[in-house]
C-alpha positions in Angstrom: -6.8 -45.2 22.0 -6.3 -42.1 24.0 -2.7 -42.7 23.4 -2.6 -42.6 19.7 -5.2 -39.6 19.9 -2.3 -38.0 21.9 0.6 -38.8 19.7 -1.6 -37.4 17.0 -2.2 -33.9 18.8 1.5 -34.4 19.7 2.7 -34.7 16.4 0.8 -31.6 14.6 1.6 -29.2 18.2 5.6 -30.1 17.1 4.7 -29.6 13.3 2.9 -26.1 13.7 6.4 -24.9 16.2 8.2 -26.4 13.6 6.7 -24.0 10.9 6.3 -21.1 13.1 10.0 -21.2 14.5 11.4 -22.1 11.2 9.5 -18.9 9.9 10.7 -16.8 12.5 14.5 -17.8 12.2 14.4 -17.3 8.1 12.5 -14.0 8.6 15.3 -12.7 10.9 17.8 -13.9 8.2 16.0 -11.4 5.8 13.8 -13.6 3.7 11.2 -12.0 2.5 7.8 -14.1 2.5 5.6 -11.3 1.1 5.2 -12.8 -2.7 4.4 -16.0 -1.4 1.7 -14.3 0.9 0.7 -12.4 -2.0 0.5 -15.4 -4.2 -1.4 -17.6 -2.2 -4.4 -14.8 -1.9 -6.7 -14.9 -4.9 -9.2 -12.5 -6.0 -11.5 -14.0 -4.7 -10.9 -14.0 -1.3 -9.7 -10.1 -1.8 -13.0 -8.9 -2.4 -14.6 -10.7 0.7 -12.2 -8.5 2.7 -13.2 -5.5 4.5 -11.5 -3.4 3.0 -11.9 -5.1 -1.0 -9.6 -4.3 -3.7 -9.9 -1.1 -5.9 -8.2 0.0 -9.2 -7.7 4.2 -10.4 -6.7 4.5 -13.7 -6.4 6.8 -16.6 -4.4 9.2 -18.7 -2.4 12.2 -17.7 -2.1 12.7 -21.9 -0.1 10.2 -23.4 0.9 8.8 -20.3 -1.5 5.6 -18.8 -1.4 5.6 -14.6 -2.8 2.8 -13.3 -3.2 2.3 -9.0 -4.5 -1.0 -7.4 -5.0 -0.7 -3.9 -7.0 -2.1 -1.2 -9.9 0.2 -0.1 -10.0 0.5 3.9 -13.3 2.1 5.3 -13.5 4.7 7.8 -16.4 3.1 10.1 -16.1 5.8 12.5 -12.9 6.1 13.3 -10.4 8.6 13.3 -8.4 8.3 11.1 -5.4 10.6 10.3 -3.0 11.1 13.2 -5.1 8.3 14.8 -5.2 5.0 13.2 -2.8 6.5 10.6 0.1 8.2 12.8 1.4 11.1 12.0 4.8 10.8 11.0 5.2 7.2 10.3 5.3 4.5 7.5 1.8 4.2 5.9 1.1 1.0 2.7 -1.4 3.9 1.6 -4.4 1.3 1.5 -4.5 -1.9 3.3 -3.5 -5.3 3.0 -1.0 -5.6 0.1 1.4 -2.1 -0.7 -0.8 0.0 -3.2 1.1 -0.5 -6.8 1.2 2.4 -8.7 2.0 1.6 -13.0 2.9 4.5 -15.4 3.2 3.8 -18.8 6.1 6.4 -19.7 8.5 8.7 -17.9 6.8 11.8 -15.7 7.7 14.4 -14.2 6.1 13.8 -9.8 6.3 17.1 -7.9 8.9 18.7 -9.9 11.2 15.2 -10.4 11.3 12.6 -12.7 10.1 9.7 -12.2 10.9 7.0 -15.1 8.3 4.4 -16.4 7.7 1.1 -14.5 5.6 -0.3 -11.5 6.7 0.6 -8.2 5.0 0.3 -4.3 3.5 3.1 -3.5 4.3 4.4 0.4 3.5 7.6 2.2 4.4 9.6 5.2 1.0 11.8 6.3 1.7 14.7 8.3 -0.8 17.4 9.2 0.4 19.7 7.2 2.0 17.5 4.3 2.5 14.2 3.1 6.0 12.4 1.8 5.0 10.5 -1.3 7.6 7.6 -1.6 7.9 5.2 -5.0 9.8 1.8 -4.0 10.8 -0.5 -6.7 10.3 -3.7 -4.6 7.5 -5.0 -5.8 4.9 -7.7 -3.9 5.0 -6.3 -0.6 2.2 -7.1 2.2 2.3 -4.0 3.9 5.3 -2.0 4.9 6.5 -5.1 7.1 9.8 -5.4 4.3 9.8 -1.7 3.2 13.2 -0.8 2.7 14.3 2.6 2.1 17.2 1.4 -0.3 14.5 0.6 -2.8 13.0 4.3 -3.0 13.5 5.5 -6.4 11.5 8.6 -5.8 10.1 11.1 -2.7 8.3 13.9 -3.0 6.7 16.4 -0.1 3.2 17.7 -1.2 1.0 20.0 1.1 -2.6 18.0 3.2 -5.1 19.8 2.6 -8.7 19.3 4.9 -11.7 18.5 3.0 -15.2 19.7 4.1 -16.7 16.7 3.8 -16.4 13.0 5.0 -15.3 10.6 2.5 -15.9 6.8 3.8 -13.6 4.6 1.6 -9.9 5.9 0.9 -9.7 7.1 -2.8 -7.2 7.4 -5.3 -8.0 9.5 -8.6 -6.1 10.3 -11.5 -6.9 14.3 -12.1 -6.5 15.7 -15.5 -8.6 19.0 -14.7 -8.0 21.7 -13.8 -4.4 20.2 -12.9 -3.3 16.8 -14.1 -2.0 14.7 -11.0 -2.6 11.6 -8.9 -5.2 12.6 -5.6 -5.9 10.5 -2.8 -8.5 11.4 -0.3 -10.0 9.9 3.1 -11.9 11.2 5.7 -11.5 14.6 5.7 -8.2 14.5 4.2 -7.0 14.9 1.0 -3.5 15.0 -0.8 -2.7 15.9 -4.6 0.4 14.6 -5.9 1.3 16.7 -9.6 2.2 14.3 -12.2 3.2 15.7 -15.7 4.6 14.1 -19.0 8.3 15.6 -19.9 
């Protein structure tokens, strides 16, 4: 009996390295597993998370913006230049890349962006923030961010907030300036969108 029992154990230990090593090889050939991650989450099991999904939306005036992110909390923490580093790749949000939708073209920061869904990405800085719009859609993360993808990047100035906000925040703004603003902590960025 203890035989079988081992052949068992024996047989799903080489199954699991099977996966796992199989995984590894086709990730370092470039495939990219992230829809299938994405995919195989439902809704469900989103909003159990800690940080649960969120949705901004609204009109900038003819134009529709819609963001979905996932809402991290900051429990504490530090957060900018801390558990965000300064300087580096950031999914703006957890869990899956935050998607950003607008309806028609716009003008972002003085460029123009044309209509469509794109990945949202940022840079934070101290002093300002790089506002990157990828067109690969379905990304977990930034793991398969890639750069060839950006369609648009703007710079806009970080500004510090004087009080603490808990959950990180997107808001479409329409008064007194229309743009997209996303706050956390004590931090707080405003990205100008317009309609041509």
């Amino acid at each position: 009996m203890s035989k079988n029992i081992l052949k068992v154990v024996g047989g799903i230990v080489g199954a699991i390295i099977l996966i796992v090593v199989s995984v590894f090889i086709l990730t370092q050939a470039g495939v990219d597993f992230s829809s299938v991650i994405k995919f195989a989450v439902s809704f469900e099991e989103k909003a159990k998370r800690q940080s649960p999904p969120a949705t901004a939306s609204g009109n900038i005036r003819e134009v529709f913006i819609t963001v979905e992110y996932s809402q991290p909390v900051k429990n504490g923490r530090e957060i900018f230049g801390k558990l965000i580093p300064y300087g580096e790749m950031w999914r703006t949000g957890a869990n899956e890349a935050t998607e950003i939708t607008v309806s028609k073209d716009v003008i972002v920061a003085g460029k123009l962006l044309k209509a469509g869904r794109y990945e949202l990405f940022t840079i934070p800085t101290a002093e300002k923030w790089t506002i990157i719009f990828n067109s690969k859609l379905g990304q977990w993360g930034d793991f398969y961010y890639d750069p060839k993808s950006d369609v648009l990047r703007v710079e806009v100035p970080s500004v510090s907030n004087d009080t603490v906000l808990e959950r990180l925040t997107f808001q479409i703004e329409t008064s007194p300036l229309e743009g997209l603003s996303i706050a956390w902590d004590k931090t707080r960025v405003f990205v100008p969108i317009t309609a041509p």
